[in-house]
C-alpha positions as CSV (number, residue, x, y, z in Angstrom):
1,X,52.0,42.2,90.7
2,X,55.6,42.1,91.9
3,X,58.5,41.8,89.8
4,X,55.8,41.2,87.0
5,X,55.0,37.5,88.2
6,X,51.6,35.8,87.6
7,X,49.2,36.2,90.5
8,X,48.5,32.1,91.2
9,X,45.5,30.8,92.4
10,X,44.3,27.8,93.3
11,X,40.7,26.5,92.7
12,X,38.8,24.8,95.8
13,X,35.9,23.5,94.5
14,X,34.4,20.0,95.0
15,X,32.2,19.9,91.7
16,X,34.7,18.6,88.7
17,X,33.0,20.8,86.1
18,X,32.5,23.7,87.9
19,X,36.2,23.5,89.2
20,X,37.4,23.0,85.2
21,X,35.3,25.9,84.5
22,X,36.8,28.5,87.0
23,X,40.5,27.0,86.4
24,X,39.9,28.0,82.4
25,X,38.3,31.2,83.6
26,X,41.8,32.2,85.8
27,X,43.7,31.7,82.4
28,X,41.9,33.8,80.3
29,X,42.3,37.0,82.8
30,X,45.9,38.4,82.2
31,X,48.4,38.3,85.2
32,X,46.8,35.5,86.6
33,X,47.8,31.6,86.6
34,X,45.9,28.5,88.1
35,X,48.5,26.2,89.7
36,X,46.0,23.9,91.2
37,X,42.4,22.7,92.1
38,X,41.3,20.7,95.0
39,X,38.1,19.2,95.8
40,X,38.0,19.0,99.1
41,X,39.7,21.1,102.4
42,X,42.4,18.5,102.9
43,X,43.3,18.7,98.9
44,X,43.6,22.1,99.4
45,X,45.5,21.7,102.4
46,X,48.4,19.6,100.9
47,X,48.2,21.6,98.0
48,X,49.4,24.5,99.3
49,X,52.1,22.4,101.1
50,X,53.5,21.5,97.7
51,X,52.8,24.7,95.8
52,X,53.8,28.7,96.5
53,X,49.8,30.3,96.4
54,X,48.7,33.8,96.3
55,X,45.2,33.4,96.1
56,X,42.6,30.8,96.8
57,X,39.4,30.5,94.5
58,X,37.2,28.6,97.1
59,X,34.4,27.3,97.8
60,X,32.6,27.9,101.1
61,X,30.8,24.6,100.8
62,X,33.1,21.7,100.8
63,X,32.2,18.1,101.5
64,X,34.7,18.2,104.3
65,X,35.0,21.3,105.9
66,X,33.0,24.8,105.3
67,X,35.4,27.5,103.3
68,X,35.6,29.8,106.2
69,X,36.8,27.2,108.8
70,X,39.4,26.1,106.0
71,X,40.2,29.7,105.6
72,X,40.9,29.6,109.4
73,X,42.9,26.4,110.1
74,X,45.4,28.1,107.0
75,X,45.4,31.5,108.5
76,X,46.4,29.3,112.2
77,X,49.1,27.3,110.1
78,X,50.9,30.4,109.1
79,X,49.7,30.3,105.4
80,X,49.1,34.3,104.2
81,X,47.1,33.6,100.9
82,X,44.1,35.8,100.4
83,X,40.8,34.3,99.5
84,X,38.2,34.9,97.1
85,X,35.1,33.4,97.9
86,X,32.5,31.5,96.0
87,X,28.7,31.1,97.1
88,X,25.6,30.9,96.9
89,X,24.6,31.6,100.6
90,X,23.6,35.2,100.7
91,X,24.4,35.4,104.8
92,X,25.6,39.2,105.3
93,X,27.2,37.3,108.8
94,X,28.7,35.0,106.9
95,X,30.4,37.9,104.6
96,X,31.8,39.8,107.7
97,X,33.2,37.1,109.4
98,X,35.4,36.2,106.0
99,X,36.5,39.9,106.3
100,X,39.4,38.7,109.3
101,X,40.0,35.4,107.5
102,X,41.8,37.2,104.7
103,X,38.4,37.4,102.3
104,X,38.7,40.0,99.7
105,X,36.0,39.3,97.5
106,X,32.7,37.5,97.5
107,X,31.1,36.0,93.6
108,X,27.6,34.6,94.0
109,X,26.8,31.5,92.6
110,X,25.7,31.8,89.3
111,X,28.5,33.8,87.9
112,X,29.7,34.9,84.5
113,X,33.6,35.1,83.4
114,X,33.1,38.9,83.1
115,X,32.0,38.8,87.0
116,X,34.8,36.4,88.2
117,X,37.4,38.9,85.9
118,X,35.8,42.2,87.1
119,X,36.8,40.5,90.9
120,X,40.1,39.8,90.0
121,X,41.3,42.7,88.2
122,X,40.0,44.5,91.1
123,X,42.3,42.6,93.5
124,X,45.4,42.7,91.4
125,X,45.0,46.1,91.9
126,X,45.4,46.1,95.0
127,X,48.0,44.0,95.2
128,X,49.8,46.8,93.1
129,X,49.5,49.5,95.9
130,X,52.6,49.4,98.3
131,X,54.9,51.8,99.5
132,X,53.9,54.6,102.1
133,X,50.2,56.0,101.8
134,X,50.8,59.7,101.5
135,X,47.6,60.2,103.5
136,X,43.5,59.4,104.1
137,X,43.0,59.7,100.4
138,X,45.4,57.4,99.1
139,X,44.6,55.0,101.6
140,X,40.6,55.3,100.6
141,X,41.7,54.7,96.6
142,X,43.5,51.2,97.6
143,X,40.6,49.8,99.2
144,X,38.2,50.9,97.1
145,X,39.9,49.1,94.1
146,X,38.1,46.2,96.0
147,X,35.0,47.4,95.7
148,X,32.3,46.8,92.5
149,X,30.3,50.2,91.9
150,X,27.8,47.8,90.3
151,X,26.9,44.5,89.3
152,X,28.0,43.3,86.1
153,X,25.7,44.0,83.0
154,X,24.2,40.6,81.5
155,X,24.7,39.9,77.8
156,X,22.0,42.3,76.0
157,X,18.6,41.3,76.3
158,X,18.7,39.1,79.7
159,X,17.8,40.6,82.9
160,X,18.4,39.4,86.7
161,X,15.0,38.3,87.7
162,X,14.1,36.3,84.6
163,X,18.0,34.8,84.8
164,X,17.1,33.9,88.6
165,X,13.7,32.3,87.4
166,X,15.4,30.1,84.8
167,X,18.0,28.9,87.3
168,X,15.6,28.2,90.3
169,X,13.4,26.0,87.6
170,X,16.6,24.5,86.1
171,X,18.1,23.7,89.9
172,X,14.8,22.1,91.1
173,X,14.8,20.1,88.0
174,X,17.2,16.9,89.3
175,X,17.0,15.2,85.8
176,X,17.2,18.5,83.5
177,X,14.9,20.2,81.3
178,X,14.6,20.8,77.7
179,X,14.2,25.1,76.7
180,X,10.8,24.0,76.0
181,X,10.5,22.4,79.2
182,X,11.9,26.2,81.3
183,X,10.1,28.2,78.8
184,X,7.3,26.7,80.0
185,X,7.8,26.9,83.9
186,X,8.9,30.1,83.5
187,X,6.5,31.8,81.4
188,X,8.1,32.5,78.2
189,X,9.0,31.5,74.6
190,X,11.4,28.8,73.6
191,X,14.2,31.3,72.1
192,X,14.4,33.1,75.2
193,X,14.5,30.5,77.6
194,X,17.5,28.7,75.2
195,X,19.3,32.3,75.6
196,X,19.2,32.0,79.2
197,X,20.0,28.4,79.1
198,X,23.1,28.7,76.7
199,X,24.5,31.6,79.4
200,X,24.2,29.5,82.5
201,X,26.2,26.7,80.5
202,X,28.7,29.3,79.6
203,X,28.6,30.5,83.3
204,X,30.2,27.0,84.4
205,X,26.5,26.5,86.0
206,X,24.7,24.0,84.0
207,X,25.9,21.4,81.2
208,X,23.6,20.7,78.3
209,X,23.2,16.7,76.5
210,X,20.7,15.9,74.0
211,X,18.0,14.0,74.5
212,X,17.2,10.8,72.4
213,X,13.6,9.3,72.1
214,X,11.7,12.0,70.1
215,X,10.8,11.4,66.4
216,X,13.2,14.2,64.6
217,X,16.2,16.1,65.6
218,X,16.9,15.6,69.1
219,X,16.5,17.7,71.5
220,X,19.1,19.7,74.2
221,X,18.4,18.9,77.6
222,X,20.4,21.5,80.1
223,X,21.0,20.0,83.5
224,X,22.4,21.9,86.8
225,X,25.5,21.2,87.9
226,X,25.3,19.9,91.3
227,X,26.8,21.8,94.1
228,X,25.8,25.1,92.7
């Protein structure tokens, strides 16, 4: 980072707790600074009119415009941010046309903080290599600090398929569902599902409310955050 200033980012993402979720995840990663979110592409537009930006946490699906044809139009009007990219479309055609629009990274939708901070230490490291490459090898080392070797581990105990189980259940479910109710769909106990649950909410992907009616202690309903 030069001169020791913050990287800044701005968050473009059109879903109010998902955005408030990736703005406090920018603050907790050291170097880093969130100066903005926008909802939509003109948002992001004006804020970048008003506000110096080195990188833009966006979005690619935006009520107004798709990400990459926002990343365009800025590229066009002389701004020089990079981008990271958030999705959940998994189109490799999509990925290589971001490459000339300035996109560094790609995070699928869901995501942890430990994936979003992986991605950005990466890039600030990148941002650190200047000067003159003193040949092929140095050159290889900067842009493979871009690069993950691997995905990020889940919290002990979780694995990938049974996390992308719960979250197609919990997503097809418009008005939520209780642990009982995904442990069910899903094919296993209570405890587990609740585990799964509980990391998605911390994710930023799904919110949790409890749900009144039952005789007793009510119980958490989890809910997917639209847009996801």
């Amino acid at each position: 980072m030069t001169g020791g200033q913050p990287i800044r980012v701005l968050v473009v993402e059109d879903d109010p707790v998902a955005a408030d979720a990736h703005v406090m995840y920018v603050g907790r990663v050291p170097g880093f600074v969130a100066v903005g979110k926008a909802s939509t592409g003109a948002e992001a537009r004006r804020a970048l009119e008003r506000t110096p930006v080195d990188l833009l946490l966006l979005d690619l699906h935006l009520p107004d415009v798709h990400g990459l044809q926002l990343a365009r139009s800025l590229r066009a009007a002389g701004h020089h941010a990079d981008v990271v990219a958030v999705t959940s479309a998994r189109d490799l055609a999509v990925v290589r046309e971001g490459v000339s629009l300035g996109v560094v990274q790609y995070v699928l939708k869901p995501f942890t903080f430990a994936t979003l901070r992986d991605r950005l230490v990466r890039y600030a490291e990148f941002r650190t290599a200047v000067g003159e490459a003193s040949g092929q090898a140095e050159v290889d080392r900067a842009l493979a600090s871009l690069r993950t070797p691997g995905p990020v581990a889940l919290p002990k105990g979780l694995s990938a398929p049974t996390l992308e189980r719960v979250t197609v259940v919990l997503r097809d479910a418009g008005d939520g569902l209780t642990a009982s109710g995904v442990a069910e769909a899903v094919g296993i106990s209570r405890i587990t599902a609740r585990r799964y649950l509980e990391h998605l909410v911390d994710a930023g992907r799904a919110v949790r409310r409890p749900q009144y009616g039952a005789v007793g202690r009510p119980e958490l309903q989890y809910r997917w955050v639209t847009g996801q």
